[in-house]
C-alpha positions in Angstrom: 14.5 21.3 -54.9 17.5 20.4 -52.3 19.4 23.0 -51.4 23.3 23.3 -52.5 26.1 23.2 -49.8 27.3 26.5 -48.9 31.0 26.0 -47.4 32.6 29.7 -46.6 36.0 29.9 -45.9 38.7 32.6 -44.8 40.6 33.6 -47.8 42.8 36.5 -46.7 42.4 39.7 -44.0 43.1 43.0 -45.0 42.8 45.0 -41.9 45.3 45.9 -39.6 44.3 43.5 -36.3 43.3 40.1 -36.0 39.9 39.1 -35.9 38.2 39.6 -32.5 36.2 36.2 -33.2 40.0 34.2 -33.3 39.3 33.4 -37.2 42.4 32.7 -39.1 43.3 32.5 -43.0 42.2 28.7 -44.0 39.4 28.2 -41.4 36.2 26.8 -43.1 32.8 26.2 -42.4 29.7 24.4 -43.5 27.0 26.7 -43.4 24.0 24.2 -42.7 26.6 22.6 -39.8 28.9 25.1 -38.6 27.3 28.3 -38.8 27.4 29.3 -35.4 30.8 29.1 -35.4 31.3 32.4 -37.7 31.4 35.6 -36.4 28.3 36.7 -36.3 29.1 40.2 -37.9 30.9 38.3 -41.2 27.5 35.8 -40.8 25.7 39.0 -41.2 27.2 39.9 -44.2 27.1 36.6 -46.0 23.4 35.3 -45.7 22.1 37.6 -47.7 24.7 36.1 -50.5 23.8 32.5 -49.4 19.9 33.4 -49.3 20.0 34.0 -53.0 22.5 31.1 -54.2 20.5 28.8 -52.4 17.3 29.9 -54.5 18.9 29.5 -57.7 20.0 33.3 -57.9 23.6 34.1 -59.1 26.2 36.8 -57.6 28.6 38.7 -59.3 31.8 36.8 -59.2 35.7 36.9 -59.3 37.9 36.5 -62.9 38.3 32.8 -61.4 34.2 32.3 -60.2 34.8 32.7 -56.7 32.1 34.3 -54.6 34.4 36.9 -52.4 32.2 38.9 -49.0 34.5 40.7 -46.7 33.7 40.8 -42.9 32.1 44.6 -41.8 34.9 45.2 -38.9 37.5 47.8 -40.7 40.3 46.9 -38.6 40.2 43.4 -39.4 38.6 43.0 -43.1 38.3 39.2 -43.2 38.1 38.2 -46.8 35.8 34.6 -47.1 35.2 33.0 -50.2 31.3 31.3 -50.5 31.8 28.1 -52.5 28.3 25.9 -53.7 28.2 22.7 -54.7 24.9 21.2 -56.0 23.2 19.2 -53.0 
């Protein structure tokens, strides 16, 4: 079985300060290429989202069937969106 590609991007921040790791609103990464890029307390957060998608598993998801984490850091609340496509 391949595994799907896992792309998480930065949706929206509802915290009060920008994030400490420079990520803005609209930055995307591959998670198979990129993620060392990501802060690692938002990477932290997400691969235990990413471990079950990726082994056919299936998250509780938004109205529109977006996959929404936020980042742990309270004054910065980064909102990313996990998106799959088959691989």
């Amino acid at each position: 079985m391949k595994k799907p590609k896992i792309t998480l991007t930065l949706v929206d921040q509802k915290g009060t300060r920008g994030c400490h790791h420079g990520h803005q609103i609209g930055d995307s990464f591959d998670f198979d290429t990129e993620r060392g890029k990501l802060c690692p307390m938002a990477m932290h957060v997400a691969f235990p989202y990413i471990d079950i998608l990726r082994y056919g598993g299936t998250l509780p998801a938004q109205p529109d069937g977006s996959i929404l984490f936020c980042c742990p850091d309270v004054d910065v609340i980064n909102v990313f969106r996990i998106q799959v496509e088959d691989g």
